[in-house]
N, C-alpha and C positions, 0 to 999 in steps of 0.2 A: 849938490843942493837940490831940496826941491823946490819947483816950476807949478805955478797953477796958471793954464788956457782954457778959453771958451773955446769948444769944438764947434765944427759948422752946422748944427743941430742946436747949440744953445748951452751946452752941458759944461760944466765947468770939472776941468779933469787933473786932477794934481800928480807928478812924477816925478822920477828923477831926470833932472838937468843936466847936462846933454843925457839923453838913455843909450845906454851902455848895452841892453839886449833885446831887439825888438823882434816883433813877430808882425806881418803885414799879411791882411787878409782878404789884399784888392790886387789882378796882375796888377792892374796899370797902377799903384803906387810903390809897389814893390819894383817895378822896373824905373820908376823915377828915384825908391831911396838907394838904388844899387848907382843910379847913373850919379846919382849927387857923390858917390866915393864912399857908402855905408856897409861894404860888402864886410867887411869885419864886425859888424854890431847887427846886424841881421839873422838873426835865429831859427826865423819858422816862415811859413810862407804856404800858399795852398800849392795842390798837385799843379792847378789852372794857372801859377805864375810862370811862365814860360820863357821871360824875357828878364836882360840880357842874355843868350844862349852863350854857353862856355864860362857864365858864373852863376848865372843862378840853381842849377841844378849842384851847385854844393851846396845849398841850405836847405834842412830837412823839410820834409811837407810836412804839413800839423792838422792840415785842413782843408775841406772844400771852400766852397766860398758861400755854400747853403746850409753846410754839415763841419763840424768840429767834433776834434778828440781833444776833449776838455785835457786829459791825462798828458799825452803828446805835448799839449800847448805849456801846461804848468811844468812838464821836466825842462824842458828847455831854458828855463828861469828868466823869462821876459821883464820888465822894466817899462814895458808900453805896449801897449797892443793899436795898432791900426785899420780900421773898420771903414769901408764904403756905404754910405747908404744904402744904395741902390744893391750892391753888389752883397751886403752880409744882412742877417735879419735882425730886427727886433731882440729879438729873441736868442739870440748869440751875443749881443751886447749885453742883455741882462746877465746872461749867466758868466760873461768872461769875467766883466765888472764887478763880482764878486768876489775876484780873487786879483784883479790886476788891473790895474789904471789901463781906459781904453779910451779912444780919441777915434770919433769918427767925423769924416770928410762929406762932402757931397759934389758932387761932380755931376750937373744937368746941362752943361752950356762947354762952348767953347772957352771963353771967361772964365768960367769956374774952373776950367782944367789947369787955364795958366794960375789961378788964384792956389790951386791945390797943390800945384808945384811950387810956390814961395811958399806955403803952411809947412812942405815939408821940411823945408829949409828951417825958417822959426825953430821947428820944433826940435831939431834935430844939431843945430848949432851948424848949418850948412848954408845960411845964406846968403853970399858972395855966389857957391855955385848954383844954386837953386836961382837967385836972379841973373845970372848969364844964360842959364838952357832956357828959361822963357823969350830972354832978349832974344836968342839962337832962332826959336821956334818961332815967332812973332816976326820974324823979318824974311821965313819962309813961309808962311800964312797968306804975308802982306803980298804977296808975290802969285797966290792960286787963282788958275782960270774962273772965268766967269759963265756962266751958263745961263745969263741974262732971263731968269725964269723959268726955264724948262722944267715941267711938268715929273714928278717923281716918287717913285715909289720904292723903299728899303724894307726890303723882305727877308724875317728872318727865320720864320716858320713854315714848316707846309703840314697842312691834315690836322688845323684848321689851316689856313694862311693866315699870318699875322704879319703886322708891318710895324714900323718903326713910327711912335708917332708926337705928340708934342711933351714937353720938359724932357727933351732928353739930349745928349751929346750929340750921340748921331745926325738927329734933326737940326741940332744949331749948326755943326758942318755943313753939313748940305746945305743950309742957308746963308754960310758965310762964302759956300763956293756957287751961290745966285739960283741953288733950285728953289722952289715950290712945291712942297710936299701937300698935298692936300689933305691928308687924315691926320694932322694937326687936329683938323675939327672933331675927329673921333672921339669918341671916352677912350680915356684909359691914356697911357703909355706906349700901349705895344697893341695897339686893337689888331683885332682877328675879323681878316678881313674878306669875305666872298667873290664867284669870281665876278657875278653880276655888279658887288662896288668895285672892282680894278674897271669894269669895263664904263663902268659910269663917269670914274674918275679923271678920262679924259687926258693919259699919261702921256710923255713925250717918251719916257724910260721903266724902266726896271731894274734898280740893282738887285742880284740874286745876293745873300752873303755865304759865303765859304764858312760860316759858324754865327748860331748854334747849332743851324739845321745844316748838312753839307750842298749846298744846290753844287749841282755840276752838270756840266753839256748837254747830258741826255734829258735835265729839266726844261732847259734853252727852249724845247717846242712847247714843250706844256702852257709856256707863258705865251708865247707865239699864237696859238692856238685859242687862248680868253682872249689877246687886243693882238689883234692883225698886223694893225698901226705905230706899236709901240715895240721900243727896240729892248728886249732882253741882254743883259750886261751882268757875266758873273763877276764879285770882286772879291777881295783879299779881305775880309771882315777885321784881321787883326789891325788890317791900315783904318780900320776907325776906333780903337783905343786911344783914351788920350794918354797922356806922360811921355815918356822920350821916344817913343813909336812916332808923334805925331811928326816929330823931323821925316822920319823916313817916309811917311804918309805924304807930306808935302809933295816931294818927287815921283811917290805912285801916283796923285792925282793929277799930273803933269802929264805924263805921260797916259794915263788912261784917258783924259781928256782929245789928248793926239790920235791915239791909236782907235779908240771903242766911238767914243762923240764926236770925230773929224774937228775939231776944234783947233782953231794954230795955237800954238802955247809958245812964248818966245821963250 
């Protein structure tokens, strides 16, 4: 039968009910429709969906997550297409929706991510499991350190430096785990940031991330070197994806809390 939903942009998008071929063009929903039990209705998926490992590389790539093979996407005979805001453009919507019912998601909050994970569910006739992995995730959440304000900065660029900054995922973690990001106030999402603002900013940290840009050890002084004061911290960037990552995120911020921040973590 077919199903008409308002997607979380507004768009009202008609399919077939349950869909029977999907193509997902976000990792992190791709790894949430495999974990909901959809690994057999799953068609296409970008090179960047990386996760579950040991199932998702049987489903073909069809796509970047900035770039699509229109061609790719339509052999495959999809039945839904699944769109990130953030993650797929404009302009990939227009043209997929042309040929096939697309529903896209928006994911800026911690919130939104549990909310995207029961959409998946709706959508897909999966939601028993779809509201157990949030119950799961939400009772591992309820459980992360506190960092009672400390001063921060998530860096994901270098040559310009850009940071991580307000409507974003990233940022509402970090504030659910008690930082203080300060380039909130920035324009933009991801402001590009110099080193005379890191040093103005008055940081307790620095997370470096491991993707998009790869920091590693040998950056560790570079930052040392702008703020004296402030402790440079490379991290795992995939542990700030939300969908079923965000379980295993829970237990990396435990312990990098321990280990990098001296923090007791019971």
């Amino acid at each position: 039968m077919n199903k008409t939903v308002v997607d979380r942009v507004g768009r009202s998008v008609t399919y077939h009910y349950p869909p029977k071929r999907i193509v997902s063009l976000c990792p992190g929903i791709t790894d949430t429709l495999l974990s909901l039990g959809l690994e057999e209705k799953i068609v296409g998926r970008t090179r960047f969906c990386i996760h579950p490992k040991g199932i998702v590389e049987r489903i073909p790539a069809v796509a970047g997550t900035k770039d699509i093979k229109l061609e790719a996407i339509i052999d495959v005979k999809p039945d839904l297409i699944i769109v990130e805001k953030e993650e797929n453009t404009k302009e990939i919507v227009e043209e997929l929706e042309k040929h096939i019912p697309v529903y896209v998601a928006e994911v800026q909050s911690v919130d939104e991510a549990f909310q995207m994970i029961e959409d998946m569910g709706d959508l897909t006739d999966q939601k028993e499991a779809a509201v157990k992995l949030v119950s799961t995730i939400q009772q591992e959440f309820d459980s992360l350190p506190k960092a009672l304000g400390k001063r921060i900065a998530y860096v994901i660029w270098r040559k310009p430096y850009m940071v991580v900054g307000k409507d974003t995922y990233i940022n509402s973690l970090l504030n659910k785990m008690g930082f203080t990001n300060p380039f909130t106030e920035a324009d933009g999402r991801y402001p590009a940031v110099t080193a005379e603002v890191f040093q103005k900013a008055n940081l307790d940290y620095v997370f470096l991330a491991s993707e998009p840009f790869p920091f590693k050890e040998k950056h560790l002084n570079e930052f040392t070197a702008i703020m004296p004061n402030t402790k440079p911290i490379l991290v795992d960037g995939e542990m700030f994806w939300y969908g079923p990552r965000m379980l295993e995120a829970a237990q990396y911020f435990k312990q990098l809390f321990c280990d990098e921040l001296g923090f007791i973590v019971d």
